[in-house]
N, C-alpha and C positions, 0 to 999 in steps of 0.2 A: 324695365327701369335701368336695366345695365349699358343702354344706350346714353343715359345722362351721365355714365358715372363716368364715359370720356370727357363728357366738357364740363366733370367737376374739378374747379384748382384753387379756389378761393376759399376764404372763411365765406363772403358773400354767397356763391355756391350751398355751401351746408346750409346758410340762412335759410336760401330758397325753398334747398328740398324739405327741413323741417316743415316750414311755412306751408308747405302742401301739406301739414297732416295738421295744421291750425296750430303750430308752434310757434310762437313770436319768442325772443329772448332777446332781455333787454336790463339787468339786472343794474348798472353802469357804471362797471369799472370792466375794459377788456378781460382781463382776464379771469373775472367770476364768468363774462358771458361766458368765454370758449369752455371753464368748464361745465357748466350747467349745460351747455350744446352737451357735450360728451354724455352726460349723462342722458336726456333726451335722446340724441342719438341710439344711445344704446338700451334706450326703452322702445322704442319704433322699431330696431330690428329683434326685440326678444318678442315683439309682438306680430312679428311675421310681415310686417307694412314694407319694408323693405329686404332687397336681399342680400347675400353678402358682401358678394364683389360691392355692392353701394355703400354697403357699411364699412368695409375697409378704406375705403376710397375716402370718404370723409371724415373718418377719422385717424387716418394720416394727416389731412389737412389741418384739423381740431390741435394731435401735436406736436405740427411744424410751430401751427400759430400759438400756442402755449409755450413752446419752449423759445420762443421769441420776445412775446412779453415776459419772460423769468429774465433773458436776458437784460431787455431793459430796463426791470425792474432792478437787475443786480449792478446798474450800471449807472443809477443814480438820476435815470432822465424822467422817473415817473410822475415828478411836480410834487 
């Protein structure tokens, strides 16, 4: 698996890998999904399905993209 974790850089990316263990997440509002990904995520690696270097790698990206929607939540554009 540590082959996918270079062409992982998206939130997209984590979608996918979840999606291989039959994770859909779709809650809809951005940033409940990315957190519930984190969570998920971090049940699939306590359950050995992935390995670390994949779970670091994704969840880096979980929170780039979290602290992204905080910003624009803090910043008034969230409608």
């Amino acid at each position: 698996m540590s082959e996918d974790v270079n062409k992982m850089e998206t939130l997209y990316d984590v979608q996918q890998l979840l999606k291989q263990f039959g994770i859909y997440v779709y809650v809809g509002k951005r940033i409940y999904d990315i957190e519930l990904m984190q969570i998920e995520l971090r049940n699939v690696y306590e359950g050995r399905l992935i390995d670390k270097e994949t779970y670091l790698q994704a969840w880096r990206i979980l929170k780039r993209e979290h602290h992204i929607e905080e910003s624009r939540q803090e910043g008034g554009t969230n409608g």
